[in-house]
C-alpha positions, -999 to +999 in steps of 0.1 A: -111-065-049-130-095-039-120-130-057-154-142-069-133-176-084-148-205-072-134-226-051-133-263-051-155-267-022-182-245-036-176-252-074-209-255-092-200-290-114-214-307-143-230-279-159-211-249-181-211-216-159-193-183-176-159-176-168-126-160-179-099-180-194-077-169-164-102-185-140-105-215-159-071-218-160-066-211-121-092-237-111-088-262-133-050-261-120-062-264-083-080-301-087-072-332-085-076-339-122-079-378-116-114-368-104-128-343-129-125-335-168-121-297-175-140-284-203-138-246-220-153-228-249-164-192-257-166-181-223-182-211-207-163-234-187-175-271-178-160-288-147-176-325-150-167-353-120-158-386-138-178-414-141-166-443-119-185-474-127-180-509-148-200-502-177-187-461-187-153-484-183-155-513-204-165-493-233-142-468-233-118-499-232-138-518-260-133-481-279-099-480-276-089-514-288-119-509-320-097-478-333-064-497-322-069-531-336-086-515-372-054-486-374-031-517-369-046-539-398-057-516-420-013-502-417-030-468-407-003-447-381-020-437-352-010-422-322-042-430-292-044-411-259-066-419-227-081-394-209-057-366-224-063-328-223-060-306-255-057-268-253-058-238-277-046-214-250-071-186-238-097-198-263-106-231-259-100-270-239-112-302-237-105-336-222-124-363-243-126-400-229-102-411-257-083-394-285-068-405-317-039-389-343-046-410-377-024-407-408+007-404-426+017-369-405+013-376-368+024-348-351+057-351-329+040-341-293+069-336-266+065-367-235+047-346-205+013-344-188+007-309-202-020-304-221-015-309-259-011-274-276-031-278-306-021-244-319+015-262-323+007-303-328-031-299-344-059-312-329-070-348-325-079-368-353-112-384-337-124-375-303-149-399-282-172-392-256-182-423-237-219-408-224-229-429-188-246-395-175-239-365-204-250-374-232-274-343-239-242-325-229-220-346-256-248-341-283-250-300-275-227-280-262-192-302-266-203-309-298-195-270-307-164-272-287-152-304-311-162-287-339-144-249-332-115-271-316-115-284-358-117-322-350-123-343-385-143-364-362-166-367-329-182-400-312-204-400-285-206-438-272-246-441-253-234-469-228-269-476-215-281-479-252-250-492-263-250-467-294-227-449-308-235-415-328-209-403-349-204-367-366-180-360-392-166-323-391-158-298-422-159-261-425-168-259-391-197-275-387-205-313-384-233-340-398-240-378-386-221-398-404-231-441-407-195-450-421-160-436-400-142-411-430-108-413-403-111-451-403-118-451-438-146-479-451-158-489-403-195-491-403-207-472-369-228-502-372-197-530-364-185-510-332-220-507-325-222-546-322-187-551-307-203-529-279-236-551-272-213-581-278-192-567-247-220-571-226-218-607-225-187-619-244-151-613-229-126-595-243-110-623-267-140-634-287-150-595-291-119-586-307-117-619-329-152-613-343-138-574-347-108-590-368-134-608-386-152-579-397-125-556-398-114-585-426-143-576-451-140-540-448 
């Protein structure tokens, strides 16, 4: 039988292509993950090459420390992971830029650098997308995956834009949302300033005016 798999020197990236969960699984296990994301859903597998620039990684910082610094005022648990990988075995997987648990029941997910088995520990809370070069990727076809994957919510950050559009998921399907339901009572519109405040402001004054805001919320 001839192995039609693709190989890493011929793999056709940043754009879904059909293939079996078995041939996902086999080539996604054959790169060097610290240079693509892996992405799977209803037949259709996504092997994306990361971003590496300053802006796609200040606000995916600027993200993290928004959901951190809000969780840890507001006394909401949270458990946040970078870069992660979250698998419903022979169905579906995803590696969003940042990931958070939020609320009382945070599941008790085993220390390794397997990929989370949300059939066992649930799925993520919130799931972000920090768009430098996908975005109509992030708005279409992901945007299913987050949705079947059952996510209770979905940001896709627009770093040229400095944007953020936000989707909050029930029943399977999702809507744009203007205020966070998993950060109960955040405007989109604050992280949306924090992000343009980035821009020119360091790191300090953005999360004391976030502290500010977070305040009045």
């Amino acid at each position: 039988m001839v192995n039609t798999l693709p190989t890493p020197q011929n793999l056709i990236t940043d754009t879904w292509v059909l293939a079996t969960w078995k041939e996902f699984s086999v080539l996604s296990g054959s790169l060097e993950l610290e240079q693509v994301r892996c992405y799977y859903d209803a037949s259709w597998m996504r092997i994306e090459t990361m971003p590496i620039g300053f802006a796609h990684g200040r606000d995916n910082s600027l993200l993290a420390s928004v959901v951190s610094l809000y969780g840890t005022l507001k006394n909401l648990p949270f458990l946040s992971i970078t870069n992660g990988s979250f698998r419903a075995e022979g169905e579906r997987e995803c590696q969003p830029d940042l990931a958070f648990y939020l609320g009382s029941a945070l599941p008790n997910i085993p220390r390794s650098n397997s990929p989370v088995d949300v059939n066992l520990y649930g799925p993520p809370t919130l799931a972000i997308e920090v768009s430098s070069t996908t975005l109509s990727d992030d708005l279409g076809q992901k945007r299913l995956l987050y949705e079947r994957l059952g996510v209770a919510e979905y940001w896709v950050v627009n770093v040229e834009a400095a944007t953020v559009i936000a989707f909050g998921i029930a029943g399977g399907g999702s809507r744009q949302i203007q205020v966070s339901v998993v950060l109960p009572n955040l405007p989109i519109s604050v992280i949306e300033a924090a992000l343009q405040r980035s821009q020119t402001e360091d790191d300090g004054v953005v999360n004391r005016w976030l502290l500010q805001q977070f305040t009045t919320q």
